[in-house]
Each structure stands twice: as structure tokens, then as C-alpha cells.
C-alpha positions as CSV (number, residue, x, y, z in Angstrom):
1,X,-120.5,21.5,85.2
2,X,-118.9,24.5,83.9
3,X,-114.9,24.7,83.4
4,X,-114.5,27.0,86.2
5,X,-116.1,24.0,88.5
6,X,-114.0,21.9,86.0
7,X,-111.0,20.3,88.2
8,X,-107.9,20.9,86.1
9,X,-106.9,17.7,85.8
10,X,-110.2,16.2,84.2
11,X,-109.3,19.0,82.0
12,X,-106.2,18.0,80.9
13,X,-107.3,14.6,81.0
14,X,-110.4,15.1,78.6
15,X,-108.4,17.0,76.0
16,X,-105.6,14.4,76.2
17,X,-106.6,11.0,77.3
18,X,-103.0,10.0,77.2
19,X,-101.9,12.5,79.3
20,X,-100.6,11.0,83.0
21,X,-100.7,12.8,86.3
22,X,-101.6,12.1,89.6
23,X,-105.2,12.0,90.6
24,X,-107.7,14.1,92.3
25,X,-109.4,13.2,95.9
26,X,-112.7,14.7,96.4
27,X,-113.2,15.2,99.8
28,X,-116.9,15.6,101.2
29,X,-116.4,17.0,105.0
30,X,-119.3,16.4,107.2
31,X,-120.5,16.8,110.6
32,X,-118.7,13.4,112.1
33,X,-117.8,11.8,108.9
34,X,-115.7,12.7,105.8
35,X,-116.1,10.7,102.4
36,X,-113.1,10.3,100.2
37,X,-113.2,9.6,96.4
38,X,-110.3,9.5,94.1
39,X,-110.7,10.4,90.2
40,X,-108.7,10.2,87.4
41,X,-110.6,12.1,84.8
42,X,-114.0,12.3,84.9
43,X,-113.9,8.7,86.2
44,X,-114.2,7.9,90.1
45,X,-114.0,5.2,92.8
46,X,-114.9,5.5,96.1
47,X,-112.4,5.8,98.7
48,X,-113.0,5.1,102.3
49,X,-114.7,7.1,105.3
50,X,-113.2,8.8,107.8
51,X,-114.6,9.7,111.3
52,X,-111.5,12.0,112.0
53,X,-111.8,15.8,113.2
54,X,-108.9,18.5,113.6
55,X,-105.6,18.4,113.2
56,X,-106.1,14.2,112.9
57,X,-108.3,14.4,110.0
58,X,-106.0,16.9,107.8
59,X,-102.6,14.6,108.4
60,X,-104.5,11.7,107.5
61,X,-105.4,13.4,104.4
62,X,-102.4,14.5,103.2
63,X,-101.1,10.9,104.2
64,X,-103.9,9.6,101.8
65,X,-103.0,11.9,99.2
66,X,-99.7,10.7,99.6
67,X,-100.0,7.5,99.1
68,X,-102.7,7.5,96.5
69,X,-100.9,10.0,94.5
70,X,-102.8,12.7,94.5
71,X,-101.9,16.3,93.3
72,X,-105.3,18.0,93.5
73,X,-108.2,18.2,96.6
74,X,-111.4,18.8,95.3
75,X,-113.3,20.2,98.7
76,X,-117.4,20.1,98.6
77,X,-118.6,23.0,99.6
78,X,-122.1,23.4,101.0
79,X,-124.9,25.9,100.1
80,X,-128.6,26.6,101.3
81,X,-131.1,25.3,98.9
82,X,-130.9,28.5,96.9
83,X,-127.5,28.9,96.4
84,X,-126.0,31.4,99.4
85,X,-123.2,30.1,102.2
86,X,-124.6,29.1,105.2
87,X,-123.1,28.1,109.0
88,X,-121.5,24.9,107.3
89,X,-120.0,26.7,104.4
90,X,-118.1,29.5,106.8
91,X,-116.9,25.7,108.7
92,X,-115.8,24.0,105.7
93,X,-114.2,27.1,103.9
94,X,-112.2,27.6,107.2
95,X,-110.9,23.7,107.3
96,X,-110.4,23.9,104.0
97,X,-108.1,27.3,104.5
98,X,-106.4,25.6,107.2
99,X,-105.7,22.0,105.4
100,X,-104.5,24.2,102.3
101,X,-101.7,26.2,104.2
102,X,-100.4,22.2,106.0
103,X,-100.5,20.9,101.9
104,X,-98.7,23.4,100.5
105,X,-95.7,23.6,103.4
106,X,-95.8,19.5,102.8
């Protein structure tokens, strides 16, 4: 992993061990299901599953994020087996645009 694919805050985590924020919740959006995992670091735990679409799936995830104290979404996104976008990517790249604009107005 590079530090551009880095998530800031296992950054700031791995140069300061005592440094204390709120944690990360990787997000892995499939076709009916989307996994959750929250980190702290470069340390995770699995999360829960969701078979949520829409509108449905984003509130719960900011409720989530909420509760779990989250400050940063780390958002899988997939590629073809030699490294271009595909249908899936232009799907998850829109949600993901979408879910960004209702996070930041929260």
C-alpha cells in the first residue's frame, strides 16, 4: 500500500500511536450486500453486513458512522483484472458521489 492509498488516519496513527481520533469504516458495496469494517490504525474488526440499497443504505451508514465514531469512509472500489474501471466501478463511484454530498451536509 502506498501513502496515497494510505487512509489518513492510519497515517497519523502510525507516526503517533498515541494520537486519538475517530475511526475509519471501510465500506465494500456489492451487488445485494455491503460489508462494513471499522479500523483504528492499521488494525480492523469486522463490522456487520448490510442488505440495504438507495437512499436506505447511505442513512444507515451515516447512522453507523455515527454511532461508531467514525470520521473517515474508506469506499472499495472495483477494477477489471488489469487495473481499468469497469460497469461496477462507474456504479460504485456514483454511490459513493452521492453518499459523499448526504455526509458532508450531516
Amino acid at each position: 500500500m502506498s501513502i496515497e492509498e494510505t487512509p489518513p488516519n492510519a497515517l497519523r496513527w502510525d507516526r503517533n500511536p498515541n494520537w486519538w481520533s475517530g475511526f475509519s469504516l471501510g465500506v465494500d458495496l456489492g451487488i445485494s450486500r455491503t460489508g462494513l469494517a471499522v479500523t483504528k490504525g492499521f488494525s480492523f474488526r469486522p463490522l456487520t453486513v448490510l442488505e440495504l440499497r438507495g437512499q436506505k443504505l447511505e442513512l444507515q451508514l451515516l447512522e453507523i458512522a455515527e454511532q461508531q465514531d467514525v470520521d473517515e469512509f474508506i469506499i472499495g472500489l472495483p477494477k477489471s483484472w488489469d487495473g481499468k474501471e469497469t460497469e461496477k466501478s462507474n456504479k460504485v463511484l456514483s454511490i459513493t458521489n452521492r453518499f459523499a454530498v448526504q455526509a458532508v451536509e450531516r
